[in-house]
C-alpha positions as CSV (number, residue, x, y, z in Angstrom):
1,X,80.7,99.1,95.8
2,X,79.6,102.1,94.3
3,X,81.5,105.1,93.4
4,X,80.3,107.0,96.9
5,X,82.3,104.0,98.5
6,X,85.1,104.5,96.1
7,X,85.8,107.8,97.4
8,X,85.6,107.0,101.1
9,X,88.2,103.9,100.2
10,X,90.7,106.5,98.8
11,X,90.0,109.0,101.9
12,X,90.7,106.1,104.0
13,X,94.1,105.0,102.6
14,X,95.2,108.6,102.1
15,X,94.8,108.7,105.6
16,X,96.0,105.9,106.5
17,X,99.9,107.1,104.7
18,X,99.9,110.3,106.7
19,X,102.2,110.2,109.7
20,X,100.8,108.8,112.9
21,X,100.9,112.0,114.4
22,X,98.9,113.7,111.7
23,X,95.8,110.5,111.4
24,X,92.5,112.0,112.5
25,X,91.2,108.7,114.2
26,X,87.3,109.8,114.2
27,X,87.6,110.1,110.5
28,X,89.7,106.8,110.2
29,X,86.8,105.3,111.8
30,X,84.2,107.0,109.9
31,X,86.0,106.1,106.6
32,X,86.6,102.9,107.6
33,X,82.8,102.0,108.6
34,X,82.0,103.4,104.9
35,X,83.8,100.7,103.4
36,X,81.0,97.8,102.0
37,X,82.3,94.7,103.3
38,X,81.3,93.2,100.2
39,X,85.0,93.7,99.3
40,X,86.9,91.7,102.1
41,X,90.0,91.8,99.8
42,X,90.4,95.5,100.2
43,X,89.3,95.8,103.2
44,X,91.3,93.1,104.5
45,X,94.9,95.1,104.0
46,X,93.1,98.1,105.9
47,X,92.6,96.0,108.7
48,X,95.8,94.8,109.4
49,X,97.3,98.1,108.5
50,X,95.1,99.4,111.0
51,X,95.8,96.8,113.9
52,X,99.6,96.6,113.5
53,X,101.4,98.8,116.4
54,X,103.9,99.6,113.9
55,X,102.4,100.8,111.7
56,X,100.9,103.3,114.2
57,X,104.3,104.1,115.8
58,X,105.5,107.4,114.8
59,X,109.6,106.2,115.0
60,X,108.7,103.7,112.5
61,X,107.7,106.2,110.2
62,X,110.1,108.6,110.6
63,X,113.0,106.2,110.2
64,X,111.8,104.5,107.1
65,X,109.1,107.1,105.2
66,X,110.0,110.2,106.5
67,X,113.7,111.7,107.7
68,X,115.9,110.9,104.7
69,X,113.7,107.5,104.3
70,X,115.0,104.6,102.6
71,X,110.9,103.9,101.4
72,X,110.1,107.7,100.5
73,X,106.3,108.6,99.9
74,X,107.1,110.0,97.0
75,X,106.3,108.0,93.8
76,X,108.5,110.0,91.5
77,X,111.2,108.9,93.6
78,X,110.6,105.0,92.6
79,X,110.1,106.3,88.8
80,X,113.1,108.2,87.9
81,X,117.1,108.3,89.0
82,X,118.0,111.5,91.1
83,X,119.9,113.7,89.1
84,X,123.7,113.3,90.2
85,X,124.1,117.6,90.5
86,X,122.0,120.8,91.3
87,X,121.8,121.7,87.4
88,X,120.2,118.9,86.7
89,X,117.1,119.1,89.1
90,X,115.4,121.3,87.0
91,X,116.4,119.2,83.8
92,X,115.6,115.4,84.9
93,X,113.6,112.5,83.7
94,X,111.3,113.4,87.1
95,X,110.1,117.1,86.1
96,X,108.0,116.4,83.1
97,X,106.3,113.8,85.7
98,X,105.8,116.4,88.3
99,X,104.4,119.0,85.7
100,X,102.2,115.9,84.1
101,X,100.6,115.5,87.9
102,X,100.3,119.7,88.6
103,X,98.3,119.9,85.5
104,X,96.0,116.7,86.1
105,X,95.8,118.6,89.3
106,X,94.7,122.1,88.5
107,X,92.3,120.5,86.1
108,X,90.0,118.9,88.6
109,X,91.0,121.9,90.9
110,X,93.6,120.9,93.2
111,X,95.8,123.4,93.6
112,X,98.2,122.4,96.1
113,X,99.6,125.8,96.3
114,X,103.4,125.0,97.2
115,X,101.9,122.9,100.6
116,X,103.4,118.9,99.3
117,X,105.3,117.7,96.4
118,X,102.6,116.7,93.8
119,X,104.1,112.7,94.0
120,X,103.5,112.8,97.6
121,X,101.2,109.6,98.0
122,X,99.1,111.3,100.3
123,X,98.1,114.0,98.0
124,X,97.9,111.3,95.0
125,X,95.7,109.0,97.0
126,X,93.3,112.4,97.9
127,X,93.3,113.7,94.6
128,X,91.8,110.2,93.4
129,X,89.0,111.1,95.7
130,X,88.4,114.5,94.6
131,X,88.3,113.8,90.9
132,X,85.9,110.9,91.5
133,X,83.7,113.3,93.1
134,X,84.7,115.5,90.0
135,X,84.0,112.9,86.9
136,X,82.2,115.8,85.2
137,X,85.7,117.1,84.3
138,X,86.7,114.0,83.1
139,X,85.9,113.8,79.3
140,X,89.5,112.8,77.9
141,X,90.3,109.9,80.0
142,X,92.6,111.9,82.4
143,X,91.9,110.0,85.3
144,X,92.7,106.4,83.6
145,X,95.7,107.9,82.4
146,X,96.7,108.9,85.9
147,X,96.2,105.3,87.5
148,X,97.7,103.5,84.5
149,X,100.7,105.8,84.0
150,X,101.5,108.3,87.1
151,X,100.3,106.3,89.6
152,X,100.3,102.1,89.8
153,X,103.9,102.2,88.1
154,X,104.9,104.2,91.0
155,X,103.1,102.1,93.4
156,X,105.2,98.9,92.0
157,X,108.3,101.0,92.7
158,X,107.7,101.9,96.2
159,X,106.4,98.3,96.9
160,X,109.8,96.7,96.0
161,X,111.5,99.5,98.2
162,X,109.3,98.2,101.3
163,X,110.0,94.5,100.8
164,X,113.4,95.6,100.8
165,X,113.7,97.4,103.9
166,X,111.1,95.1,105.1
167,X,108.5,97.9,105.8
168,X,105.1,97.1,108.0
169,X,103.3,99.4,105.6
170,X,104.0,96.5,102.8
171,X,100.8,95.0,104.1
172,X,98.5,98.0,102.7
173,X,99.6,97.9,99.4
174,X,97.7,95.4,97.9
175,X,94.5,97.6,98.5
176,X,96.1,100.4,97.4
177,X,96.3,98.4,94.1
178,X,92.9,96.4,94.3
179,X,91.0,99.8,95.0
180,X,92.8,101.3,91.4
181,X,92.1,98.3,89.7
182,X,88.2,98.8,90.8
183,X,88.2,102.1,89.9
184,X,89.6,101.3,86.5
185,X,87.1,98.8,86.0
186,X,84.5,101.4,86.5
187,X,85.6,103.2,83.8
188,X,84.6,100.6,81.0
189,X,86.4,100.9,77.8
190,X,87.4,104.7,78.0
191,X,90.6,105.1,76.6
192,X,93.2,107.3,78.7
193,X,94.4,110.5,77.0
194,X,97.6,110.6,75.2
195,X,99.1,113.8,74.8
196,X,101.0,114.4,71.3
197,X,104.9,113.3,71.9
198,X,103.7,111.9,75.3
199,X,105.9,112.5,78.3
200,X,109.5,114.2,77.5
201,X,107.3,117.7,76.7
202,X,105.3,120.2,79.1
203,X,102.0,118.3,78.9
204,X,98.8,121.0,78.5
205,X,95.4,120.2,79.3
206,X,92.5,121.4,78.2
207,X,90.9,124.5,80.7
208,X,88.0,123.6,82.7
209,X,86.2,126.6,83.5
210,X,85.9,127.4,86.8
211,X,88.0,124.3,87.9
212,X,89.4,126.3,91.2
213,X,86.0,126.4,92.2
């Protein structure tokens, strides 16, 4: 699998997490056919994601992902508690999390521009294609950092969430997980970037110029 293949894999699941209602089925196809059967273990998750009725049916995942969800997309949400009152939204263990992804963002030029949460697993998924297409940027190690820290700890959470509430979209998961582990693999032995005092501080990365482009 090369790294064009990579890219189509992460299209392909961040498609697959939209809502039913909001798949585009030619590109799901497309996507889908991109994928080098080589790997059977990632591609076998798709494929019962993709042949499971309910996991197409848009009540399923508006009762469990998507109108105050018991499984919510969003990865912060399986990371941090929710702050008990309104002062302490802007205050909580989440927010340095949230600035951490905007920043990764805007980096490799993603700007979501107010559209989704940045921990929306949608967007996270996408953004793993887009700064795979956009490696150039990566001289620090940003994008291990992002798999190891921002994204497969959150992926742990909101897999223990869906075998609770017994959620269909369980099954895709493990190539969710098996696609980061490739991609990290990829990467060799480049060490992810640790800002000074880590997490618990506004995190600033380096300007690309040109990185909106």
């Amino acid at each position: 699998m090369d790294n064009h293949d990579i890219i189509s894999v992460w299209r392909l699941l961040s498609e697959l997490v939209l809502s039913p209602r909001d798949r585009d089925d030619d590109r799901l196809k497309e996507l889908r056919e991109a994928l080098d059967e080589e790997y059977a273990g990632i591609a076998y998750g798709i494929d019962l994601f993709m042949n499971d009725p309910e996991c197409q049916s848009d009540s399923e995942y508006l009762q469990t992902l998507e109108l105050n969800p018991p499984v919510p997309l969003y990865l912060g949400s399986h990371l941090f508690d929710e702050p008990s009152t309104c002062n302490g939204i802007g205050s909580g263990a989440r927010n340095p999390y949230m600035l951490e992804l905007t920043g990764i963002y805007e980096h490799f030029g993603l700007d979501l521009d107010g559209r989704e949460m940045p921990d929306f697993l949608p967007i996270m998924l996408e953004f793993l294609a887009i700064s795979l297409e956009r490696s150039n940027r990566d001289t620090i190690g940003l994008r291990r950092r992002f798999i190891e820290r921002c994204f497969l700890p959150g992926i742990e959470g909101l897999e223990k969430a869906m075998v609770k509430f017994e959620s269909p979209y369980l099954v895709l998961l493990p190539s969710i997980q098996a696609t980061a582990v490739e991609d990290l693999r990829r990467m060799g032995d480049t060490p992810a970037w640790q800002p000074e005092g880590e997490i618990g501080a506004t995190v600033r990365l380096p300007i690309i110029e040109g990185a909106n482009a």
